[in-house]
C-alpha positions in Angstrom: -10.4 -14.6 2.9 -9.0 -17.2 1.0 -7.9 -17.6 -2.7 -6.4 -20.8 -4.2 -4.8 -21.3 -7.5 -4.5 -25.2 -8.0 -1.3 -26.4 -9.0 -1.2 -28.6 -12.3 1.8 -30.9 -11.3 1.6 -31.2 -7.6 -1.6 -29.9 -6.3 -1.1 -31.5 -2.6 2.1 -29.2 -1.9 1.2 -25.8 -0.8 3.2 -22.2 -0.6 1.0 -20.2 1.3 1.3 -16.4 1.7 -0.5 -14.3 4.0 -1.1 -10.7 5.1 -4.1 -9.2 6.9 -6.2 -6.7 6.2 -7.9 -5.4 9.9 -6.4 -2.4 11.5 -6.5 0.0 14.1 -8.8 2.7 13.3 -7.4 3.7 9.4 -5.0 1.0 8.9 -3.2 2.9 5.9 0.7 1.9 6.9 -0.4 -1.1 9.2 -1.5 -3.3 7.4 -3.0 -2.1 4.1 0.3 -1.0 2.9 1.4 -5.2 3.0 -2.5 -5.8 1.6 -2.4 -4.3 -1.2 1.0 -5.3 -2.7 -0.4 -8.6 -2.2 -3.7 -8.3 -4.1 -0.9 -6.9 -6.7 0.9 -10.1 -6.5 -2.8 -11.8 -6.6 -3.7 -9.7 -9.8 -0.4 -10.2 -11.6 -0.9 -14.0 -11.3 -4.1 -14.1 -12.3 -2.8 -12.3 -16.0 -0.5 -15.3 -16.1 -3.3 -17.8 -15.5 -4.9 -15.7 -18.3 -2.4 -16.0 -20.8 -1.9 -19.4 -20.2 0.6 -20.3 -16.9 -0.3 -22.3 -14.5 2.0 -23.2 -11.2 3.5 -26.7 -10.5 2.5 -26.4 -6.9 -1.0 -24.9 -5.6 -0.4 -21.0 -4.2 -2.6 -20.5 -1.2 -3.2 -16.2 -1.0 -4.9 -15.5 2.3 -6.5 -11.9 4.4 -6.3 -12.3 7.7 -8.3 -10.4 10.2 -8.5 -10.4 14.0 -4.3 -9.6 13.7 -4.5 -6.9 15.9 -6.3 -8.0 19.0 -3.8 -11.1 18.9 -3.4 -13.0 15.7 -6.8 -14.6 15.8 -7.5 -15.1 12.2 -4.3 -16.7 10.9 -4.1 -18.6 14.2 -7.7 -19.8 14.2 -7.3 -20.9 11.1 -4.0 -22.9 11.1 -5.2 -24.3 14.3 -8.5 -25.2 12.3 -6.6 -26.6 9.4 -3.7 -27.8 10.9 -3.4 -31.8 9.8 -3.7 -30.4 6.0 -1.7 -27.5 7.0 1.2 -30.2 7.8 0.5 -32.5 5.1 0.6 -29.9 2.3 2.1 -26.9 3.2 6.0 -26.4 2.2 6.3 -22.7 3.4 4.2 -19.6 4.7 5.3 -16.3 3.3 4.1 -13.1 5.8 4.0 -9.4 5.0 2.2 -6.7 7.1 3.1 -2.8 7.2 5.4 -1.3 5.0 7.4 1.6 4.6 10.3 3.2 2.1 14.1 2.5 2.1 15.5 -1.0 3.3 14.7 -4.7 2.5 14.6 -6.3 6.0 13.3 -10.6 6.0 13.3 -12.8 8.8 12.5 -16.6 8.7 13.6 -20.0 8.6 17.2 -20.1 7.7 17.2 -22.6 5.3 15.5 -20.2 3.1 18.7 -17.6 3.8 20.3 -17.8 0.2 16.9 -18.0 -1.4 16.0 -14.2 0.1 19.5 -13.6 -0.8 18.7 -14.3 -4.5 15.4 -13.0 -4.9 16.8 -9.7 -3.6 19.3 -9.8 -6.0 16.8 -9.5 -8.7 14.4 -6.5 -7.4 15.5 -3.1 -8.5 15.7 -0.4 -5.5 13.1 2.3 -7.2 14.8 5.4 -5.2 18.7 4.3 -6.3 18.5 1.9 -9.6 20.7 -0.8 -7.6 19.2 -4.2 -6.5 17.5 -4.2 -3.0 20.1 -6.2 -1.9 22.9 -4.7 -3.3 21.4 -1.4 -1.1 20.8 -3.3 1.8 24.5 -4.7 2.3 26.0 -1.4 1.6 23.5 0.0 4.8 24.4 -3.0 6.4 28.2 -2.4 5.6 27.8 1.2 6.8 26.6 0.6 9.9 28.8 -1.8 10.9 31.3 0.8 10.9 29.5 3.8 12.6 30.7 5.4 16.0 28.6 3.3 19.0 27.8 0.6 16.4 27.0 -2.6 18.6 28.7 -5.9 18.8 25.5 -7.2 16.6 25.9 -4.5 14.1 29.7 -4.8 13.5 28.8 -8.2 13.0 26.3 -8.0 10.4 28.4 -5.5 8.8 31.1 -7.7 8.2 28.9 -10.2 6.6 27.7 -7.5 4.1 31.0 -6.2 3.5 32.2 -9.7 2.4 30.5 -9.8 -1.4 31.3 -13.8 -1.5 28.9 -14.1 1.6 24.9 -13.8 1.5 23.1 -11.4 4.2 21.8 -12.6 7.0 18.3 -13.4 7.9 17.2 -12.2 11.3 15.0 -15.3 13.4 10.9 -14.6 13.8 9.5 -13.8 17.4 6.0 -13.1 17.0 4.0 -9.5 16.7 2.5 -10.9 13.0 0.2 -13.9 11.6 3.2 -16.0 10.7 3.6 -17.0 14.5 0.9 -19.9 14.0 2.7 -21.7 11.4 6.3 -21.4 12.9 5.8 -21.9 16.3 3.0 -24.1 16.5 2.5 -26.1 13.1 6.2 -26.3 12.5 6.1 -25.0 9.0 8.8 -23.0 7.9 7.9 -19.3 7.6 9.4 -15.8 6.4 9.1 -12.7 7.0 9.3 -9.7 4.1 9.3 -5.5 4.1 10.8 -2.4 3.4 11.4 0.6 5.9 13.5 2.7 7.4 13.2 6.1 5.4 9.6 6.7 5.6 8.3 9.0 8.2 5.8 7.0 9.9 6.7 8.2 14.1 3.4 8.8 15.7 0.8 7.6 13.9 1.0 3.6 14.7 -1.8 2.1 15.3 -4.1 5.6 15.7 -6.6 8.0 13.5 -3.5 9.4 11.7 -2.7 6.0 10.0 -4.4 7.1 7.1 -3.9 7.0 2.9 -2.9 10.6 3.2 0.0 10.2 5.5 1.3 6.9 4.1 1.1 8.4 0.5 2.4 11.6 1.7 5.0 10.8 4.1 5.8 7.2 4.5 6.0 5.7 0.9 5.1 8.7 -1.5 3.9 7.1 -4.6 3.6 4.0 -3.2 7.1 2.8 -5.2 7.9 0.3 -1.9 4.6 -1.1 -2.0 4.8 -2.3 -5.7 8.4 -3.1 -4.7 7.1 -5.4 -1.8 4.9 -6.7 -4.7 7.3 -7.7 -6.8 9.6 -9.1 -3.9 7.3 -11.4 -3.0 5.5 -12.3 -5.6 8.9 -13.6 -7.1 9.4 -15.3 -3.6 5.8 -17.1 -4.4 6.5 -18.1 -8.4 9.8 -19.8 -7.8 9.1 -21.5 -5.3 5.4 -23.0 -6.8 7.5 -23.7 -10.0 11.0 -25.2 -8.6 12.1 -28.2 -10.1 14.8 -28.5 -7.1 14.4 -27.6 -3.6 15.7 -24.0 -2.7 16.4 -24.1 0.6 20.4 -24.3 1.3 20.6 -26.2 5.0 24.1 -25.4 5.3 23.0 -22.3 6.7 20.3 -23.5 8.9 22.8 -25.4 10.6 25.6 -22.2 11.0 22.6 -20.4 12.4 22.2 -23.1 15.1 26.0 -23.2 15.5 25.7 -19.5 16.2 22.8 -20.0 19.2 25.0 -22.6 20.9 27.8 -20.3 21.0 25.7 -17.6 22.9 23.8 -19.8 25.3 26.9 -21.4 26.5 28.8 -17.5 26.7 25.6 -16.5 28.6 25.9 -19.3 31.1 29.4 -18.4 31.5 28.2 -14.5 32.0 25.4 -15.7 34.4 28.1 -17.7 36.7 30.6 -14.8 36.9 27.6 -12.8 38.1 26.8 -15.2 40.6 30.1 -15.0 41.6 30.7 -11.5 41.9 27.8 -11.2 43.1 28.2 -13.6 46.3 31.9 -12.1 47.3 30.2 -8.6 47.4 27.9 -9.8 49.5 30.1 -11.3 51.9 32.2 -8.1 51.7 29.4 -5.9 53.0 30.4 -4.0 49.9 26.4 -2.9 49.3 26.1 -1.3 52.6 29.2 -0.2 52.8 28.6 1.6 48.9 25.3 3.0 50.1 24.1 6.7 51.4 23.5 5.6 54.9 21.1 8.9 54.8 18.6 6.6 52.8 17.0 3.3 53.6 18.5 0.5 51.5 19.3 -3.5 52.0 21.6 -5.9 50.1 20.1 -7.5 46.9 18.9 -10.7 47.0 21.4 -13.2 46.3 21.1 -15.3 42.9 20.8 -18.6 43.1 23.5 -21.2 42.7 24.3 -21.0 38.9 26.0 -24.5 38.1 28.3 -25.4 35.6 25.7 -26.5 32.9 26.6 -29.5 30.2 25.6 -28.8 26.8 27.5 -32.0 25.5 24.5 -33.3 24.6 23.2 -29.5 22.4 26.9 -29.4 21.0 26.1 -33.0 19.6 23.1 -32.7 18.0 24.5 -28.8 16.7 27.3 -31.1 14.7 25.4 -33.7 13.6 22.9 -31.1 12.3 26.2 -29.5 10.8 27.5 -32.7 8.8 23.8 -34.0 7.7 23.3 -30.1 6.2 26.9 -30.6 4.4 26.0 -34.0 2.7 22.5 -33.0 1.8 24.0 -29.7 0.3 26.5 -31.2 -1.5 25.0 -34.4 -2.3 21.6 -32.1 -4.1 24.0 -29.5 -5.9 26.3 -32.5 -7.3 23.0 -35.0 -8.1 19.8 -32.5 -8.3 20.0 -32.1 -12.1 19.9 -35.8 -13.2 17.1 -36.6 -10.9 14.1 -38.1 -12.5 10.4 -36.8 -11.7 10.2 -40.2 -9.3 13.1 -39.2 -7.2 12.3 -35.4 -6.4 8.9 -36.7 -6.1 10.4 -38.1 -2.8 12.9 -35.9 -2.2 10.1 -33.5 -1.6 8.2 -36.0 0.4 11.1 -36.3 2.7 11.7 -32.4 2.9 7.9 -31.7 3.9 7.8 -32.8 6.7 11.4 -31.4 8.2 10.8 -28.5 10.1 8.2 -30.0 12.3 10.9 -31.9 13.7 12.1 -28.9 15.2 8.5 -29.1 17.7 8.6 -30.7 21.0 4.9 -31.8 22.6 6.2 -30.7 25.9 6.2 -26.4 24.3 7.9 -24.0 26.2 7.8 -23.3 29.8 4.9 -21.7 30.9 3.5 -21.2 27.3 3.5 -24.9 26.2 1.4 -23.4 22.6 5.0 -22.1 21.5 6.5 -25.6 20.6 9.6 -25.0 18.8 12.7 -25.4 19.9 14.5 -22.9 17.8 12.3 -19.9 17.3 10.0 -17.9 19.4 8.9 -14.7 20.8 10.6 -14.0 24.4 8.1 -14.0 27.6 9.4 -10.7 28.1 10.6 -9.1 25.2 6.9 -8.2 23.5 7.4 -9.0 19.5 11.5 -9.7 19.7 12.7 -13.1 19.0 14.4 -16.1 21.5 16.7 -18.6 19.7 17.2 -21.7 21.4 14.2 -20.6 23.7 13.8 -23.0 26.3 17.1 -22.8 27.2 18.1 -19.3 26.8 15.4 -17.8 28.6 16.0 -20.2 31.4 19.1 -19.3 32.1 18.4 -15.5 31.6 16.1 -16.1 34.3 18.4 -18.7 36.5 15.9 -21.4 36.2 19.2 -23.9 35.9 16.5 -27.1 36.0 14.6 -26.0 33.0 18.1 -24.7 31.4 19.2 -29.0 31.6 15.7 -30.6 30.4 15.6 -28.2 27.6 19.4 -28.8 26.7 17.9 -31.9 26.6 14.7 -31.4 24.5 16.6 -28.9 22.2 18.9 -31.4 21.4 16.3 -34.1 20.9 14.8 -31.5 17.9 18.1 -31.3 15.9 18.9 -34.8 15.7 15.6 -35.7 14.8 15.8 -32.2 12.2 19.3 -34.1 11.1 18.0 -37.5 11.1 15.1 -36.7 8.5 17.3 -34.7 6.4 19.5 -37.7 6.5 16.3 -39.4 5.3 16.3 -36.7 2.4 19.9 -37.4 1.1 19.5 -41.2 0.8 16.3 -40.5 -1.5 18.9 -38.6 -3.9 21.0 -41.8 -4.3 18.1 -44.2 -4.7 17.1 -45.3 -8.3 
């Protein structure tokens, strides 16, 4: 299903939001907990309309079904529609099951300090404190608890730092905004609340039903009109913006961050190697082994070379000083620009994340075509940054680890070079 409310200003650029409404068996929790704070969101606009509001750009509210048994209606229909899709379309905004206690959002990063702000602005219903201001303080928490991970301490110093927005996590797939990211190109977040409601169990069977969710997952469904008024925010300001939102400074320290682990995992993968290959010439697996039970040495990995990401650490600081201009240049310029120049500023913008596609897709699975974000091959719904080349040299594929070095590299300068594109049309009269 498909609702569209026509934008009065700038009918041709689209923010789309999506949620879908098939489920297994019930569905109470997954997905109709996400479907109806969007009909809320729906409804709500439609009293505006009513009293007399209409958007700048045209909001696009879609139901999916065929999630379950693999995405098929959102994919069929961005496949279907995809020429419009990337002509129009500035960003696609996902929800599926929720729950009570946490804001968590994923998605482009660009859109990092927008989620920061919206968050900012939605009361928590169970503590009277902004969701965000909850979510750092968990975050902050939890950096600091006994066995916290390297990830989590991380994170936690992030939150603790008030002068610093929270992070955004990157999308893998497991909901219908996989279409629009990974194929299409088009920028894409992610948006719930969980944590505290007990759902353990009942996913995806009979017992998915109104009286559990009501009952023991979000009792009086406070998180579902707070997902409602999350993203419905989300969907207003960014059909009525006079300036783009999106802050591609952090895009670009998100993308410094990826570099960083790729090249430490190629280091980790040669040590391996290494230690791998003097054990073996020690005898040392034999030698360690119950001689009472049959056993043989492991097979030895393959020769893991020194790997060049010159050519990724180029295009990461290119992307890094084209982000900085563009930043800097819109903050100190954005507010005397006539209609004519954001009309091509946005022009120049639409089309940006697209760069990030490369024809050639991932190894294997040449659908998933971007070069930042994707579900792992192995991994089931959890995310793969810098895909083509992390999960080649997870998997000591060290030729596909070099071409897509190569391709991944291409992407960002080509991501930089457009925004480049962007920033001249702020000093053009």
């Amino acid at each position: 299903m498909v609702g569209v409310l026509k934008g009065r200003e700038k009918p041709d650029e689209w923010i789309v939001r999506g949620n879908h409404h098939d489920g297994w068996v019930m569905g109470a929790s997954d997905p109709l907990s996400g479907q109806i704070a969007e009909l809320a969101e729906a409804k709500a606009l439609g009293s505006f309309v009513k009293a007399g509001w209409r958007p700048k750009r045209t909001i696009v509210y879609t139901s999916w079904d065929g999630e379950e048994p693999m995405l098929l209606g959102s994919t069929e229909w961005a496949e279907t529609h995809a020429a419009e899709l990337k002509q129009k379309a500035l960003v696609y905004i996902n929800t599926d099951g929720n729950a009570r206690g946490f804001l968590f959002a994923q998605g482009s990063h660009d859109f990092q300090h927008f989620v920061n702000e919206v968050a900012a602005d939605v009361k928590d219903p169970e503590t009277g404190v902004s969701v965000g201001q909850r979510l750092r303080a968990k975050m902050a928490v939890g950096g600091t608890e006994p066995g916290a991970n390297e990830e989590a301490k991380a994170l936690g110093k992030v939150a603790a730092d008030p002068t610093q927005d929270l992070l955004i996590g990157p999308l893998g797939s497991g909901s219908d905004y996989s279409a629009f990211l990974q194929h299409l190109g088009l920028a894409s977040i992610n948006v719930g609340y969980g944590g505290e409601g007990d759902s353990d169990g009942v996913y995806h069977s009979l017992y998915d039903d109104y009286e559990h969710h009501s009952r023991f997952v979000d009792p009086g469904f406070a998180y579902d009109a707070t997902l409602a008024r999350t993203v419905g925010r989300m969907v207003v300001r960014l059909a009525d913006a006079d300036l783009p939102v999106q802050r591609y400074g952090d895009f670009a320290d998100t993308v410094g961050r990826y570099v960083d682990e790729v090249k430490k995992l190629a280091d980790g993968k040669r040590d391996e190697a290494e230690a791998q290959a003097k054990l073996l010439a020690a005898n040392a697996y034999k030698l360690a082994a119950d001689p009472l039970i049959s056993n043989g040495p492991p097979t030895a990995y393959a020769q893991s070379p020194h790997l060049d990401f010159g050519p990724l650490e180029a295009a990461a600081r290119k992307l890094k000083a084209s982000a900085g201009s563009f930043d800097s240049t819109l903050a100190a310029r954005g507010a005397g620009l006539s209609k004519a120049q954001r009309d091509r500023l946005d022009a120049a913008l639409r089309p940006l994340d697209q760069t990030l596609l490369r024809d050639e897709g991932l190894p294997g699975r040449p659908w998933y075509r971007n070069m930042i974000y994707a579900p792992g091959r192995f991994t089931g719904y959890g995310a793969k940054t810098l895909p083509g080349v992390r999960e080649a040299i997870e998997e000591r594929r060290f030729a596909d680890a070099t071409a897509y070095i190569g391709l991944t590299a291409q992407a960002l300068s080509a991501y930089a070079e457009q925004l480049d594109r962007a920033t001249a049309t702020l000093d053009a009269k």
